[in-house]
N, CA, C and O atoms as a CHARMM CRD file, in Angstrom:
* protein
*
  244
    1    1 UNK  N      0.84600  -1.18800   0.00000 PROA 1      0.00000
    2    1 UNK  CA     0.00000   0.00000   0.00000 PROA 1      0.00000
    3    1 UNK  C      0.88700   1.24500   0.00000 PROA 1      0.00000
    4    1 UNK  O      1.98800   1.28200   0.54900 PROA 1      0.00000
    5    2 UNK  N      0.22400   2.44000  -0.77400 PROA 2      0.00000
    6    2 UNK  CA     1.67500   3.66500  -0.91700 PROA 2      0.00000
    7    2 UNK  C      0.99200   4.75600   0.07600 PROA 2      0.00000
    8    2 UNK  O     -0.15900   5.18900   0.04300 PROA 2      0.00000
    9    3 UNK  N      1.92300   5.03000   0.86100 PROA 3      0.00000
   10    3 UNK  CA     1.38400   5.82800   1.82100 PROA 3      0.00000
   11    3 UNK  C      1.21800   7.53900   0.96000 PROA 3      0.00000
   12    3 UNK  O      1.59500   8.01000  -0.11400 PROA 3      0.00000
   13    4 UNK  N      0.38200   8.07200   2.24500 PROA 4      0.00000
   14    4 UNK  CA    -0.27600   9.35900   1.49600 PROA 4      0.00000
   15    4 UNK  C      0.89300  10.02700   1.49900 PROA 4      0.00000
   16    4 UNK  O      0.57100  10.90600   0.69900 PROA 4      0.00000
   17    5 UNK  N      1.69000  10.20800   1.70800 PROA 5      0.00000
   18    5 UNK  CA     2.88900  11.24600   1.62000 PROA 5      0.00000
   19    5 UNK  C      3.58300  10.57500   0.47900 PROA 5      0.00000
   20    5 UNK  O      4.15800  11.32600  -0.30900 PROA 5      0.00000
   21    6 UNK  N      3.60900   9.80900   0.34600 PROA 6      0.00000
   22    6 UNK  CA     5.00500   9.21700  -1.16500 PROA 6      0.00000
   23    6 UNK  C      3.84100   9.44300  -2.13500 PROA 6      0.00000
   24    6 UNK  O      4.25500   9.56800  -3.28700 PROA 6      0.00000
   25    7 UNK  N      2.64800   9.52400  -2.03000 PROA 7      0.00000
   26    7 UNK  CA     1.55700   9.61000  -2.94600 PROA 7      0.00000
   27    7 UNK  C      1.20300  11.17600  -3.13100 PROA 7      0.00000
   28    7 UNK  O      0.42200  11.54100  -4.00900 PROA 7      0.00000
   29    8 UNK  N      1.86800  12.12700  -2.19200 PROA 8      0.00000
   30    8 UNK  CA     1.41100  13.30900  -2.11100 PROA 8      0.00000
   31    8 UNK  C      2.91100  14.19100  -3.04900 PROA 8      0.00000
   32    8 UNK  O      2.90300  15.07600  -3.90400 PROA 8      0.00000
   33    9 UNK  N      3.55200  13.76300  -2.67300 PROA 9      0.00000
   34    9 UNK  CA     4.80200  14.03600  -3.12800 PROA 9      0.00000
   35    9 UNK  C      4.88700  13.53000  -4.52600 PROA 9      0.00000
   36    9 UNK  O      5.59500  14.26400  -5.21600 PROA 9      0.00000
   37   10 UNK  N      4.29900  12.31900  -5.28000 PROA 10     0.00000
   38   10 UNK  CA     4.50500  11.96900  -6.60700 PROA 10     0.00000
   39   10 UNK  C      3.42600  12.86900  -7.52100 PROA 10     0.00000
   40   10 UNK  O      3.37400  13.16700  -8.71400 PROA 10     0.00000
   41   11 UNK  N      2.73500  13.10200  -6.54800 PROA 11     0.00000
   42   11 UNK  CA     1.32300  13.98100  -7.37900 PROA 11     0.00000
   43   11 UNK  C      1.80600  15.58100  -7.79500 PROA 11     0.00000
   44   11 UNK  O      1.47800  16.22300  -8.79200 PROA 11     0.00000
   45   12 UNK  N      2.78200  16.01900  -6.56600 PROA 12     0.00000
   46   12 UNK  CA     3.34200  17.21600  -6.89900 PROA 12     0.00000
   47   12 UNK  C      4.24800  17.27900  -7.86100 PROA 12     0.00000
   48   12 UNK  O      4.40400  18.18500  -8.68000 PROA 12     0.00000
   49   13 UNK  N      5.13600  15.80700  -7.68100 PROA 13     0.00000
   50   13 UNK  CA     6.85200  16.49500  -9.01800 PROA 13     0.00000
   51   13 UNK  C      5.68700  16.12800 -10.05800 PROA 13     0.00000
   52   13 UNK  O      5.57600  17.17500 -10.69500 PROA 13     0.00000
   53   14 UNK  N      4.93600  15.39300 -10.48000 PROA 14     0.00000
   54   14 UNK  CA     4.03200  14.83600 -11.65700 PROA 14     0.00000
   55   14 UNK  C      3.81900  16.04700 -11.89700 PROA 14     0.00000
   56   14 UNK  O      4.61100  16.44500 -12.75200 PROA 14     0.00000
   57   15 UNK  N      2.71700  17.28700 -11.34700 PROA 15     0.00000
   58   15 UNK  CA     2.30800  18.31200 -12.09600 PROA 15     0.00000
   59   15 UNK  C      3.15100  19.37400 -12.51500 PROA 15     0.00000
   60   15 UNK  O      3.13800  20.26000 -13.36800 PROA 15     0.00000
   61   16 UNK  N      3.95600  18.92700 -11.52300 PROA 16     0.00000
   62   16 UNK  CA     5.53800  19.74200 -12.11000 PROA 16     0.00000
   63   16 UNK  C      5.74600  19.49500 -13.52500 PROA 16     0.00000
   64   16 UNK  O      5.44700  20.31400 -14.39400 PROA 16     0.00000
   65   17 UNK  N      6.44700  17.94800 -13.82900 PROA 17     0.00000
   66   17 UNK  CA     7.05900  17.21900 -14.81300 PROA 17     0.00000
   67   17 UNK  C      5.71800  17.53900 -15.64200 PROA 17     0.00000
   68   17 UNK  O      5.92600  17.03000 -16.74300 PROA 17     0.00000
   69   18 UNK  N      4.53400  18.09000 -15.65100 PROA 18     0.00000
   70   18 UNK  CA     3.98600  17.88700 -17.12600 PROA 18     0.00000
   71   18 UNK  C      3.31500  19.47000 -17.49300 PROA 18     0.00000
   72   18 UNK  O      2.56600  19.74200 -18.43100 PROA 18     0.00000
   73   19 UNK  N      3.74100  20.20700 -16.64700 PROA 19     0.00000
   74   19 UNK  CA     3.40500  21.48700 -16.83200 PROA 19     0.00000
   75   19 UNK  C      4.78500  22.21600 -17.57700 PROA 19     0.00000
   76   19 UNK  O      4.74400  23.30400 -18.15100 PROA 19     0.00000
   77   20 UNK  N      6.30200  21.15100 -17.39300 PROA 20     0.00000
   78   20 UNK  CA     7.57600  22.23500 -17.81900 PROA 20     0.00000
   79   20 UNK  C      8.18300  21.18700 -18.01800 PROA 20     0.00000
   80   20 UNK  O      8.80300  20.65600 -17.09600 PROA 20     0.00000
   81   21 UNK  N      8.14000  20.60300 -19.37300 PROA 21     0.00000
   82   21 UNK  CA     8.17800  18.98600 -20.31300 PROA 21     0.00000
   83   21 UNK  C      9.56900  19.25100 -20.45400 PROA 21     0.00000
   84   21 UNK  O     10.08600  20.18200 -19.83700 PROA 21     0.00000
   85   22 UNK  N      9.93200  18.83800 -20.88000 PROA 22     0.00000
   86   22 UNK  CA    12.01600  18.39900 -21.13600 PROA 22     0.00000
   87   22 UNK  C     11.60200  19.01000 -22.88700 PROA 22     0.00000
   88   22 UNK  O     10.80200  18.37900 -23.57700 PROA 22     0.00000
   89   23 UNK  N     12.12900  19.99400 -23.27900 PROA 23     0.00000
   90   23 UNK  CA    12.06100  20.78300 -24.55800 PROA 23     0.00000
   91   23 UNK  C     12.94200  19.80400 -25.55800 PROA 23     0.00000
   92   23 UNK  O     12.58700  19.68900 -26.73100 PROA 23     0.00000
   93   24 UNK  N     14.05500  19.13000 -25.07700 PROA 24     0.00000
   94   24 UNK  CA    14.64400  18.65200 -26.03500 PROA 24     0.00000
   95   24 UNK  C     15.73400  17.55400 -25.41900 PROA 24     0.00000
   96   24 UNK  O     15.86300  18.11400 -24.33000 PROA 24     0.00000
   97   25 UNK  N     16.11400  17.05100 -25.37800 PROA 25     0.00000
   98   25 UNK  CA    17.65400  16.29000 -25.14800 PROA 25     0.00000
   99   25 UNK  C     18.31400  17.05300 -24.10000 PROA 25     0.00000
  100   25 UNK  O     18.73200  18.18500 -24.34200 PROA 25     0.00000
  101   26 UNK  N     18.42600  16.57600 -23.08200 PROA 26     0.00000
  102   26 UNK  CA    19.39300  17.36400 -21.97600 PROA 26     0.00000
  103   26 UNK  C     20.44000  16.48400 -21.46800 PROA 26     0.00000
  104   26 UNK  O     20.59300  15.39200 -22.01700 PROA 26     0.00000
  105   27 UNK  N     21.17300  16.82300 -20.49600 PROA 27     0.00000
  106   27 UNK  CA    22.14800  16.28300 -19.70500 PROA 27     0.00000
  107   27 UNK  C     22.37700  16.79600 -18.18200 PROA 27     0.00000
  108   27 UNK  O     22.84900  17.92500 -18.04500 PROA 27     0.00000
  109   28 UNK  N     22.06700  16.02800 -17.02900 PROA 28     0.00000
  110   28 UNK  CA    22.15900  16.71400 -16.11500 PROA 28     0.00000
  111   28 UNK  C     23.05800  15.71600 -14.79100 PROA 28     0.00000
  112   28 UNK  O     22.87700  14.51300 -14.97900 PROA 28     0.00000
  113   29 UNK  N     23.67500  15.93000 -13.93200 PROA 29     0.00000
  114   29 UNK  CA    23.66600  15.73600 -12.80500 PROA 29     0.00000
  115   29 UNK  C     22.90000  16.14700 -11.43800 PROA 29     0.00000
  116   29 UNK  O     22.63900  17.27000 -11.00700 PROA 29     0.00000
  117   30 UNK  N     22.62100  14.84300 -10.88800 PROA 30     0.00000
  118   30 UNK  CA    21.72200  15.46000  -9.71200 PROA 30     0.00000
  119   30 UNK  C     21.85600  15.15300  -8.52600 PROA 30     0.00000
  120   30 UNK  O     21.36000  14.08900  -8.15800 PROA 30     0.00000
  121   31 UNK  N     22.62200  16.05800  -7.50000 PROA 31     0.00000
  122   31 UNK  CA    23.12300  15.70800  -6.18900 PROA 31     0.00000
  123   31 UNK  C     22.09000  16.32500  -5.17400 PROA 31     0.00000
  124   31 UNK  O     21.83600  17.51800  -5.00700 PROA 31     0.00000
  125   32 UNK  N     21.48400  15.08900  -4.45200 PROA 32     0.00000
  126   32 UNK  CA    20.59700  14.67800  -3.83200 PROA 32     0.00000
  127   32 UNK  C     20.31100  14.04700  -2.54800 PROA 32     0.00000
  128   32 UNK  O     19.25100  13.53100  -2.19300 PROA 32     0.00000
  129   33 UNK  N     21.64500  14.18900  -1.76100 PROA 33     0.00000
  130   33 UNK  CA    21.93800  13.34600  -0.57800 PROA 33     0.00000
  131   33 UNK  C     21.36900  14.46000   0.39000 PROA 33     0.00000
  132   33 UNK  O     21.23700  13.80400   1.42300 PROA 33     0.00000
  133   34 UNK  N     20.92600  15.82100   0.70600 PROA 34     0.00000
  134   34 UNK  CA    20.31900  16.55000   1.25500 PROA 34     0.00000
  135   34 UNK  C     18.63300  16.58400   1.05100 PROA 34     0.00000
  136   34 UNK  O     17.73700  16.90600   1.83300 PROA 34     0.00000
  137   35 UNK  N     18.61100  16.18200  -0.13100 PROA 35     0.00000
  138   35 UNK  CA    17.29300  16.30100  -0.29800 PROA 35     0.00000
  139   35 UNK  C     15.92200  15.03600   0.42400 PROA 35     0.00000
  140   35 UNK  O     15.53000  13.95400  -0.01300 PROA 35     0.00000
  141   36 UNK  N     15.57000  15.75800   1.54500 PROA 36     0.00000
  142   36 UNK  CA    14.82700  15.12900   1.92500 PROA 36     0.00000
  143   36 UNK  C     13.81700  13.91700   1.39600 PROA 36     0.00000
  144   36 UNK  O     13.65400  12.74000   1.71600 PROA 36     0.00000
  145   37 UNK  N     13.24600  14.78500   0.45800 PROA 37     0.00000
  146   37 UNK  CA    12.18400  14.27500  -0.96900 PROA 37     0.00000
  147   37 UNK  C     12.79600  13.39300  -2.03100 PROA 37     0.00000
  148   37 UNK  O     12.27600  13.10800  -3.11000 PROA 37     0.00000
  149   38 UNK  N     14.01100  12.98600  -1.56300 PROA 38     0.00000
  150   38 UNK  CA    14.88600  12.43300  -2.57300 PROA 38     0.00000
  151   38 UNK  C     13.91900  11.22300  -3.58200 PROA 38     0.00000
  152   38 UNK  O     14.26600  11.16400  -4.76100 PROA 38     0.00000
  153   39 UNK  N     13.01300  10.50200  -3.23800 PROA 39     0.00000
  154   39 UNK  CA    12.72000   9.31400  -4.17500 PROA 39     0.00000
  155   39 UNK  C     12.10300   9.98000  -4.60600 PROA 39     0.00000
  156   39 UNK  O     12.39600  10.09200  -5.79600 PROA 39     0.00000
  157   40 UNK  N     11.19600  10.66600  -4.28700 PROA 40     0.00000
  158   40 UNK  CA     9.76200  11.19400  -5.23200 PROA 40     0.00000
  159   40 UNK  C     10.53200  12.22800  -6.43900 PROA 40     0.00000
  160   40 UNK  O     10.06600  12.36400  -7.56900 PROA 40     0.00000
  161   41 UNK  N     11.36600  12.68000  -6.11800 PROA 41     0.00000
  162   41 UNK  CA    12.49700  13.50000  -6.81200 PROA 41     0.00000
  163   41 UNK  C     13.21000  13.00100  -8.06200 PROA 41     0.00000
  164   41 UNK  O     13.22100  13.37600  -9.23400 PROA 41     0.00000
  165   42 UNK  N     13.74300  12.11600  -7.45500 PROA 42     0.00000
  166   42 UNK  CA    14.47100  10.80100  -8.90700 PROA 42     0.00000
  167   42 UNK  C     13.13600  10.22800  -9.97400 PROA 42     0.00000
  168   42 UNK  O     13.05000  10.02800 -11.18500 PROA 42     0.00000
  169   43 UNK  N     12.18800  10.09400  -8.79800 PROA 43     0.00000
  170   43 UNK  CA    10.97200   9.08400 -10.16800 PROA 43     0.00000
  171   43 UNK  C     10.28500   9.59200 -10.71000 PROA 43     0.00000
  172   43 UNK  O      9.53200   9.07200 -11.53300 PROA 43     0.00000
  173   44 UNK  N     10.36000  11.66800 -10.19700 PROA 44     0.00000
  174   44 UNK  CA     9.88400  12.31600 -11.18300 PROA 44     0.00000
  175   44 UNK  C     10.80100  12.54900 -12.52800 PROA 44     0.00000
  176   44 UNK  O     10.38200  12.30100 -13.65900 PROA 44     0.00000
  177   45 UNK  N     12.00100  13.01800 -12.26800 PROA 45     0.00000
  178   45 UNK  CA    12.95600  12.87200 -13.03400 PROA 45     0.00000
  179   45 UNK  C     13.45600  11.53400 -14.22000 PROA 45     0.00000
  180   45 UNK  O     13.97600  11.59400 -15.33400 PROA 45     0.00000
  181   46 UNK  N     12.97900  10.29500 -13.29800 PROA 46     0.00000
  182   46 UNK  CA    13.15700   9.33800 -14.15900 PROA 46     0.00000
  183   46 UNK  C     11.77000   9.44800 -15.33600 PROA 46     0.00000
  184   46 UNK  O     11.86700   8.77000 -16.35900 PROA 46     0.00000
  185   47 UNK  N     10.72200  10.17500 -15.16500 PROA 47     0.00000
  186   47 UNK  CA     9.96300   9.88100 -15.78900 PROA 47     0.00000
  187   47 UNK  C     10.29100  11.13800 -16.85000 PROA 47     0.00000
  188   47 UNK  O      9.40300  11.45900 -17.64000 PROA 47     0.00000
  189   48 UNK  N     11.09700  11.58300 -16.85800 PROA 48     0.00000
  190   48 UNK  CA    11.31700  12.55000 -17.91400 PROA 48     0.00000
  191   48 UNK  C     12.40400  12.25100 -18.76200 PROA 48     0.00000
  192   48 UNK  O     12.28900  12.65300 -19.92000 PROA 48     0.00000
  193   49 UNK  N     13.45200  11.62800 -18.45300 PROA 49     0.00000
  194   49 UNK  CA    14.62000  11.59400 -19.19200 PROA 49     0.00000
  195   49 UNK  C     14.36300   9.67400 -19.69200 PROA 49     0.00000
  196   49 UNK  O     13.46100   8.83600 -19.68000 PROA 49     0.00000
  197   50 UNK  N     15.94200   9.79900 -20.11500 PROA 50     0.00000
  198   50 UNK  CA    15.94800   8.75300 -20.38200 PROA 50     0.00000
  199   50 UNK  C     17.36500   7.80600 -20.52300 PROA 50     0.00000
  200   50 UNK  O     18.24300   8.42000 -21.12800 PROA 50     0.00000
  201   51 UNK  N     17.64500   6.84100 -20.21500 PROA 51     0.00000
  202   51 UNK  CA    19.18500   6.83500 -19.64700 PROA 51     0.00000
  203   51 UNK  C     20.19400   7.14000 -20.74800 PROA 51     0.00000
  204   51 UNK  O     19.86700   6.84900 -21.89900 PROA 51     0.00000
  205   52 UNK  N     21.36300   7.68300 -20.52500 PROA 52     0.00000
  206   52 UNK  CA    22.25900   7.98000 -21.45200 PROA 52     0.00000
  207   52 UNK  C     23.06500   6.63200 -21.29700 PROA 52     0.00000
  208   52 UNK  O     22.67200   5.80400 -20.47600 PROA 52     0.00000
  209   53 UNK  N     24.22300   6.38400 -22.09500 PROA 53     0.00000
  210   53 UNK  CA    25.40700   5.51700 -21.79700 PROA 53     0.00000
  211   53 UNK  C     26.38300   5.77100 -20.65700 PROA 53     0.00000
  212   53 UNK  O     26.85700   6.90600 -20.69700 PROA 53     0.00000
  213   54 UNK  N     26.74000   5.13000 -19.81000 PROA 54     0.00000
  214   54 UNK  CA    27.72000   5.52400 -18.88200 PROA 54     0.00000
  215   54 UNK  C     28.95400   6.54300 -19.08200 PROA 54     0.00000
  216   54 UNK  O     29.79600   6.39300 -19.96700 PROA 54     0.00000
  217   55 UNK  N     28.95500   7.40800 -18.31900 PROA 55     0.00000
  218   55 UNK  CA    30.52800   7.98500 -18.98600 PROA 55     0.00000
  219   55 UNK  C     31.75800   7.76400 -18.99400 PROA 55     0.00000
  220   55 UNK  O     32.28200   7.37800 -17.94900 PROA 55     0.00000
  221   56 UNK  N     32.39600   7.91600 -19.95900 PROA 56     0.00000
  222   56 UNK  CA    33.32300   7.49100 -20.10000 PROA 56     0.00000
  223   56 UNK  C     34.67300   8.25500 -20.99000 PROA 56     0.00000
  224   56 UNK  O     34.66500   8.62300 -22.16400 PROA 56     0.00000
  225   57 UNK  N     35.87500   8.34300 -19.91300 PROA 57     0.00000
  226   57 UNK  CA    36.48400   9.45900 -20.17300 PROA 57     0.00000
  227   57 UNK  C     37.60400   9.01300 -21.48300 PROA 57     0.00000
  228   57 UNK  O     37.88100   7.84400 -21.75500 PROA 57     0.00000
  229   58 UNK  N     38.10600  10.11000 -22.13300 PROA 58     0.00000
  230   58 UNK  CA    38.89600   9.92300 -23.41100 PROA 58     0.00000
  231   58 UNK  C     39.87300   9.43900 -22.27700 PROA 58     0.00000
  232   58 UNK  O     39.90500   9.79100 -21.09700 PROA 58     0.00000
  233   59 UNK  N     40.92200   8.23700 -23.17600 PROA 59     0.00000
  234   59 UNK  CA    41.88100   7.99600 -22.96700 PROA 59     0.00000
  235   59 UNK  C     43.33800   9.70500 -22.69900 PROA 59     0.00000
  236   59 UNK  O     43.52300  10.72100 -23.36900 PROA 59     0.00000
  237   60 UNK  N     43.86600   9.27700 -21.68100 PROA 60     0.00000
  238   60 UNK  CA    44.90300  10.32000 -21.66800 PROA 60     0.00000
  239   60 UNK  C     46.18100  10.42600 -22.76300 PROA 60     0.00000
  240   60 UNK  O     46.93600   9.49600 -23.04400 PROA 60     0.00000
  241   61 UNK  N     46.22200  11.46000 -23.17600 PROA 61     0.00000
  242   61 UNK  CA    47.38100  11.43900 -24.91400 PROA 61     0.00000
  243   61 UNK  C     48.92800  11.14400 -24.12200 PROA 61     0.00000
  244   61 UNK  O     49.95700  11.05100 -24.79200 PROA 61     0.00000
């Protein structure tokens, strides 16, 4: 059962995430270890993007 707060919190990033849509292809980092709201935060986010490939740095010349 999802409690009313993880349910209250997904209802908010949701009207967020569909009122200010991802315009195009982005790239972001997101540091999140303060953020209280942290899951409801990521699964709004996950519902917007979409995974890139891991990074991976040029070899050094």
């Amino acid at each position: 059962m999802e409690s009313p707060e993880k349910a209250r919190l997904d209802a908010f990033f949701r009207r967020i995430t569909e009122r200010f849509p991802a315009a195009g292809q982005a790239t972001s980092l997101i540091i999140t270890h303060l953020l209280p709201e942290r899951p409801a935060f990521l699964r709004a986010m996950a519902r917007m993007t979409t995974p890139s490939p891991p990074f991976s740095p040029s070899p050094s010349p």
